[in-house]
N, C-alpha and C positions, 0 to 999 in steps of 0.2 A: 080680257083674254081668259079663255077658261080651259082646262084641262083637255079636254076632248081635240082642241086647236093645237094645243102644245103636243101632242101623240102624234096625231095626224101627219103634222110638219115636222114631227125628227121619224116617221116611218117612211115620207114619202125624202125626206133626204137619205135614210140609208137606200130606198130602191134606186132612188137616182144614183148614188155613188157603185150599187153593185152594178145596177143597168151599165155604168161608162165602162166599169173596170174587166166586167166578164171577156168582150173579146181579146183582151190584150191579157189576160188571166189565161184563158184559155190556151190560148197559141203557145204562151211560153210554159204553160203543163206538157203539152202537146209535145214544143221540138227539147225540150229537158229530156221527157220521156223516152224521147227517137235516138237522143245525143248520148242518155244512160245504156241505153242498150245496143247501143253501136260501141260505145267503149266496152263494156262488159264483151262482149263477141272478139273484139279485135284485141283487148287486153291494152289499151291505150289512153295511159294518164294525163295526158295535155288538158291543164284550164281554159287554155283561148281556144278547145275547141267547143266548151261548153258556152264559154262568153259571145263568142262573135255571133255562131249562127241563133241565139236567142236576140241578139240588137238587130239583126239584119231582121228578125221573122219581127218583131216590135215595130222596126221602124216601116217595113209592110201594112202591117195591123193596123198601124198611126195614118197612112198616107189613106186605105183602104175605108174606113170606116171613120176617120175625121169627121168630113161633115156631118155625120151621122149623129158624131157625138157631140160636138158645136151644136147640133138642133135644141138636141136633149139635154145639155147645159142652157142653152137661151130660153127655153120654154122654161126650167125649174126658176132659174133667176126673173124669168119676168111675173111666175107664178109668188115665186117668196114676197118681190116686192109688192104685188100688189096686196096678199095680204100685211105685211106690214103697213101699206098706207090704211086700213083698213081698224088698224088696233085700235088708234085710239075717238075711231066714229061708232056707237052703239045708236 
């Protein structure tokens, strides 16, 4: 196993981890952003108003793009293992 493998494989795990996490990143920048500025306007301190509509737009996000991200998890894990089966064959 040489250097260049070990790169490869923790650059193509962090794309895979920002790849999963961007839309659900997103979304909750998104209704934060909507939810700061709807308080700031109305002058209204409530925490569950920032907590609830960020779990409802998450758990949208989750339903929405699931499989999507299921794909892209089963493609990196069927990629990892095959090169692990692969280490110790030269």
């Amino acid at each position: 196993m040489d250097a260049n493998l070990i790169l490869y494989l923790g650059r193509y795990t962090l794309e895979t981890a920002l790849l999963l996490s961007a839309p659900v990143l997103i979304v909750c920048t998104l209704v934060g952003l909507i939810i700061s500025i709807l308080q700031a306007v109305t002058s209204i301190r409530d925490m569950t108003l920032t907590v609830v509509p960020k779990l409802i737009a998450v758990g949208f996000t989750i339903l929405l793009f699931g499989s999507w991200m299921l794909e892209i998890t089963l493609k990196f894990t069927i990629d990892i293992f095959s090169h692990i089966s692969k280490v110790g064959h030269f």
